[in-house]
N, C-alpha and C positions, 0 to 999 in steps of 0.2 A: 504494500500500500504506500510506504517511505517512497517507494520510486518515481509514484506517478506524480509525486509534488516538485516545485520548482525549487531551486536553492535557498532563494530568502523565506518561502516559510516553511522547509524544514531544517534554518537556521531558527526559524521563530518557532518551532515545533523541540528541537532539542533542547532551547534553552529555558523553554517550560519543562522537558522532561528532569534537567538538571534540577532545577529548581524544585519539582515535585520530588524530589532524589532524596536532596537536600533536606527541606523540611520534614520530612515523613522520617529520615534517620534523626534529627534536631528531635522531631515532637518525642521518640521513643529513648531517646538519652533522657529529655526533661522529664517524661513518665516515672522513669524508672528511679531516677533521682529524687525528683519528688519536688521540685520547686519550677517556678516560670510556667504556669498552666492558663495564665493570658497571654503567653510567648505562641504555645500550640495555638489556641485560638486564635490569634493575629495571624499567624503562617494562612492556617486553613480559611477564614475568611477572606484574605488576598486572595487566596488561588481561587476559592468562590466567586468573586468580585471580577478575576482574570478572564477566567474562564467564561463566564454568564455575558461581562460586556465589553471583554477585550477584542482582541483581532482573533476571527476565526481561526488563523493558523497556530493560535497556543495549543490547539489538541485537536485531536482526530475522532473525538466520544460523538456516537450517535444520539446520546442519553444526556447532554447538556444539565437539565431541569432536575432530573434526579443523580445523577453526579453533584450537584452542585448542593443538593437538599441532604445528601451524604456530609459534605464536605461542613456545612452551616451546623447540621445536626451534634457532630464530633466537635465544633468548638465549643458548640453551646455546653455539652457533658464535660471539657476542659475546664469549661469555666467554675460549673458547678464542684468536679474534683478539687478544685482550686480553695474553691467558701468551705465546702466542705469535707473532712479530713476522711468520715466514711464511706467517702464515694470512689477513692483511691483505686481500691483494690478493683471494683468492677469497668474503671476507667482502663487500669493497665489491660483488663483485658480485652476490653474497645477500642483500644488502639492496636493493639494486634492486628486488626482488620483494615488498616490504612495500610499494613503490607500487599497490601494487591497489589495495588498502584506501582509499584517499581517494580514487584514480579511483571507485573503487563507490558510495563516498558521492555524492560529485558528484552522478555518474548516477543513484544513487537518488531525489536530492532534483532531478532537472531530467529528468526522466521525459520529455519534450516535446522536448527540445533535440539534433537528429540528428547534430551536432558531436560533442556529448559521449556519445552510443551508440556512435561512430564510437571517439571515443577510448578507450572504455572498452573494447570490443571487440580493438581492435590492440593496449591497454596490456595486457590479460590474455592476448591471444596469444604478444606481446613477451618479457613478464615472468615470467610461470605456466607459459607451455608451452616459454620457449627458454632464458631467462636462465638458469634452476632447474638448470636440464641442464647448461648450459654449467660454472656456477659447483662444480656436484658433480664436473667431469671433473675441476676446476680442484683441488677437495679430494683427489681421486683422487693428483693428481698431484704437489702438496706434501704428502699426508702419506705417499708413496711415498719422494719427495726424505727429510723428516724422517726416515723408518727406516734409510732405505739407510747414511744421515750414522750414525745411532744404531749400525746394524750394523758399520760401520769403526770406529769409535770405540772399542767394547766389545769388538770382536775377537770376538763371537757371530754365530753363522749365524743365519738364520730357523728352519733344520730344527730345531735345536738349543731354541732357547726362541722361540717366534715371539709371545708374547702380553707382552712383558715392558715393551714401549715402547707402553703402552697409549694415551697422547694420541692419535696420529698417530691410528691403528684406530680410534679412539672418534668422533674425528671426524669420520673419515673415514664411519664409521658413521652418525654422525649428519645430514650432510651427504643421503647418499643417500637417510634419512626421510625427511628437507626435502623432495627431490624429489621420492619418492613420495608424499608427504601431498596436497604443488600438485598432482601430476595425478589422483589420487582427486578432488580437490575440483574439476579441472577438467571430470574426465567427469560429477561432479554438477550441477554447473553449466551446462552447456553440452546434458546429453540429460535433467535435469529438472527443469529452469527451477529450482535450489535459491537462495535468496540469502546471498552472500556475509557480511554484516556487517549 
């Protein structure tokens, strides 16, 4: 697909890939460290923002809309990992799933190489179809924890005000997009031939 482009945009196609490279290895150091979790969310919002109303040539994705509702979704739970200390652990494992994105590249640009089909295949199975899941039971289940805390705390029921401890639900909220986005984008991907990035 590289081939049929002219040099300037896929000069202006690599240097998005870099740049997706870039950030995606950046947000998983910061994850795993545990500090700069508006750092991730800045990263992914630009590329949100590149992508959605930059020059066509930053990427080749059939799926603009929901790429881009991926990319917003994971700042927005950066940001939340960030306020919040117990949202850490279900974060690290949501950001696992921005490994795609440079698995895709790879494999875009080594079209030939049945290693890296191989990998790119099991890492979008791994990643898109289990992790995404795992990590939303995981939001499921801390911002359950976070309300029930909330509810002792305040001496309020749920029946009473149930909207009132909005982080936990928002996230939690959010969390389950994430996963529905990845599998939208997986049944596109997978029954019609759409490219990722």
């Amino acid at each position: 697909m590289e081939a049929k482009i002219n040099s300037a945009k896929k000069e202006n196609l690599y240097t998005h890939d870099a740049w997706t490279l870039g950030y995606v290895g950046l947000s998983l150091i910061i994850t795993f460290v545990g500090v700069g979790h508006m750092c991730i969310a800045l990263c992914f919002l630009i590329d949100a923002a590149a992508i959605y109303y930059g020059k066509h040539e930053f990427t080749m994705t059939n799926m603009k809309k929901l790429y881009c509702s991926s990319l917003i979704a994971t700042a927005l739970l950066a940001i939340a990992a960030g306020q919040f200390g117990q949202l850490a652990g279900p974060f690290k494992m949501h950001i696992l799933t921005t490994m795609t994105a440079p698995l895709y590249i790879i494999h875009r640009r080594n079209k030939k190489q049945v290693l890296l089909e191989l990998a790119w295949v099991l890492g979008w199975l791994l990643l898109k179809c289990g992790i995404t899941w795992i990590a939303a039971f995981q939001y499921f289940n801390v911002a359950g924890k976070m309300y029930s805390d909330w509810v002792t705390v305040t001496n309020r029921t749920p029946l009473i005000n149930p909207w009132t401890n909005p982080p936990a639900i928002l996230v939690m909220a959010i969390a389950v997009f994430a996963s529905i986005v990845d599998f939208v984008e997986s049944c596109f991907i997978i029954s019609s031939n759409h490219r990722l990035i």
